[in-house]
C-alpha positions as CSV (number, residue, x, y, z in Angstrom):
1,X,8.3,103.2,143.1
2,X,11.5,105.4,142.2
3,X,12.0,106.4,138.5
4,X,15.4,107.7,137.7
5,X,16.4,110.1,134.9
6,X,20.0,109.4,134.0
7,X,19.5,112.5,131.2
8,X,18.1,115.1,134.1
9,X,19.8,113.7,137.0
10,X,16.4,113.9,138.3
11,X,14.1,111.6,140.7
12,X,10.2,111.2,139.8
13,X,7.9,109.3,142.3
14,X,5.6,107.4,141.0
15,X,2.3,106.8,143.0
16,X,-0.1,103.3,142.7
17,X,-3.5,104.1,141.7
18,X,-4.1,100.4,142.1
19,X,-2.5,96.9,143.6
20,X,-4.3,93.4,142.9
21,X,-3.1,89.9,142.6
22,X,-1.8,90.5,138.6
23,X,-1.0,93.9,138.4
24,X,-0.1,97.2,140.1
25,X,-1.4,100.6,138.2
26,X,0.8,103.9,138.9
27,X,1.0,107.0,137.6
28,X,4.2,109.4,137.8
29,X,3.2,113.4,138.1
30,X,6.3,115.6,136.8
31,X,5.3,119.1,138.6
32,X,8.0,120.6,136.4
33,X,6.3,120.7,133.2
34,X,2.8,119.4,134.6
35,X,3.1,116.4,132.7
36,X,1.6,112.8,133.5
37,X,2.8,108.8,133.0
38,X,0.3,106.3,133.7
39,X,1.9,102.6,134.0
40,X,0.4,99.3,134.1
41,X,2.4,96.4,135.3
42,X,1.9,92.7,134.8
43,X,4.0,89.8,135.7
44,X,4.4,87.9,132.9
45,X,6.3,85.2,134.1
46,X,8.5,83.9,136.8
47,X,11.1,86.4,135.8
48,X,9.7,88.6,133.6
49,X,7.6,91.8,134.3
50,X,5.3,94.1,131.3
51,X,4.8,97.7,131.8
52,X,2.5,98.9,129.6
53,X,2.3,103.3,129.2
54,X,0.3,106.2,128.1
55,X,1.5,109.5,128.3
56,X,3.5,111.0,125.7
57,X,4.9,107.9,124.5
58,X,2.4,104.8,124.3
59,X,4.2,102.0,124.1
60,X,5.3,98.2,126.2
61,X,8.7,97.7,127.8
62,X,9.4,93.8,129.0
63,X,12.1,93.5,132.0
64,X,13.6,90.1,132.5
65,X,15.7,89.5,136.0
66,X,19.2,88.5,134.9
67,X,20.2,86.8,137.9
């Protein structure tokens, strides 16, 4: 998984700790400023996904596909 920083102009990678049939759990490692993102995603529908995040902002974000 690629996360993009359109602020930095920056690229993060962000590694899965875990893959099942519901979910994938990552966590994104910024060397920069030693700093850690741990993301849980669930499918929440057919085209809709929940990512769910601790680090220094706890907090949901929904993504629906728009076409």
């Amino acid at each position: 998984i690629l996360t993009y920083s359109f602020k930095q102009d920056d690229r993060l990678i962000e590694k899965t700790l875990l893959f099942n049939d519901d979910s994938i759990e990552t966590i994104c490692i910024n060397p920069a400023i030693d700093h850690e993102i741990f993301v849980v995603y669930k499918l929440i529908g057919k085209d809709s996904l929940r990512a769910d995040i601790k680090g220094d902002w706890n907090g949901t974000v929904d993504y629906i596909k728009l076409y």
